[in-house]
Residue, then its C-alpha position, 0 to 999 in steps of 0.5 A: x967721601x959719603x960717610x953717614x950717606x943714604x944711597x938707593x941704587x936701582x938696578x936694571x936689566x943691562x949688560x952694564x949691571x956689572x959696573x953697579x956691584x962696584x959702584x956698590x961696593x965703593x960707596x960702601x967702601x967710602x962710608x955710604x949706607x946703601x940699599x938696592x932695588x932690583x928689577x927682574x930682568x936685572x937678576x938675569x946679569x947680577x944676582x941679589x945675593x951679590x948686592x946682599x953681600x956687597x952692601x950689607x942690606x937685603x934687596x928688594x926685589x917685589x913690590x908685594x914682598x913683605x920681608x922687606x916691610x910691609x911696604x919696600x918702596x915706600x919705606x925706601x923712598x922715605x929712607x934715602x937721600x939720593x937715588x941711584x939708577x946705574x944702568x938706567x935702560x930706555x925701559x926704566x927711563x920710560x917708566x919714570x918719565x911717564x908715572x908707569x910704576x909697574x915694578x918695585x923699581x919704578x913703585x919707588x922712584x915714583x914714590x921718591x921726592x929727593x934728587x934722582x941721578x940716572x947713569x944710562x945704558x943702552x944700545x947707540x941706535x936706542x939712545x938716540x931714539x926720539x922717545x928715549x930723547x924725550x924721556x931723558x928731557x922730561x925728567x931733566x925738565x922735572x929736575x932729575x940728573x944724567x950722568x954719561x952715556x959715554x961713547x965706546x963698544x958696546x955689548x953688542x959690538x957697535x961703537x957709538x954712545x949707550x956705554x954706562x959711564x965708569x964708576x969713578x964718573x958716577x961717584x963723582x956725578x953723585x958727591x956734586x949731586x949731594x953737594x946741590x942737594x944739601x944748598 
């Protein structure tokens, strides 16, 4: 399904982290090459050596970590076809929406020209926040894609919508993507 693909996922700080080792793992499994970018407080729920190990490529982490190459978000950003925010906080949607690049995650989707498709994740009463509303527009407005939030229980143990949606429904929100893409 995404044999050859490029795929950047970026990763955030959420309880739905999780659901990206698998999303990850599924895009590797159907052909994708993947790379991830972790935000710090992601390492809180996932570790790096969990993407390391599940995508085959080193994480990157740190704007100023030159393992990597001597400039990680540029280099990724030049290298991908289509990047990947699952969970996407309200922080991170922030910070795309209004040019902050304070991180190696949000260096990188500033420096990325290509198609961005975001999977929110937050509590309800954050994603109905009226800054959260605008944030989602502005980048609608500026061509990036949203997939879910879907509606559930949430970490927190309220219901309502803020759950990251399953993975089958991003992987699907990726391939039409692609396809829009490649028109």
């Amino acid at each position: 399904m995404f044999e050859a693909r490029r795929i950047a996922v970026g990763v955030t700080g959420g309880i739905a982290a999780y659901k990206s080792a698998d999303l990850v793992s599924k895009l590797v499994g159907s052909g994708a090459e993947v790379r991830v970018i972790m935000t710090d407080a992601a390492t809180r729920f996932v570790t790096p050596l969990t993407f390391r190990s599940l995508s085959a490529n080193p994480v990157a982490l740190d704007t100023f970590d030159r393992s990597l190459s001597d400039y990680p978000h540029i280099e990724l950003a030049r290298w991908a076809e289509i990047f990947v925010v699952a969970p996407a906080t309200a922080n991170i949607l922030g910070k795309a929406a209004n040019g902050i690049a304070d991180d190696c995650l949000s260096t990188a989707l500033l420096s990325f020209t290509g198609p961005v498709l975001f999977a929110p994740a937050m509590n309800t009463r954050m994603w109905q926040h009226p800054a959260v509303r605008h944030n989602c527009e502005l980048l609608e407005s500026r061509g990036a894609c949203f997939v879910g939030p879907g509606q559930g229980r949430l970490a927190c143990g309220e219901s309502g919508p803020g759950r990251m949606s399953e993975v089958t429904e991003i992987l699907e929100s990726i391939s039409g993507v692609l396809g829009q893409a490649a028109k």
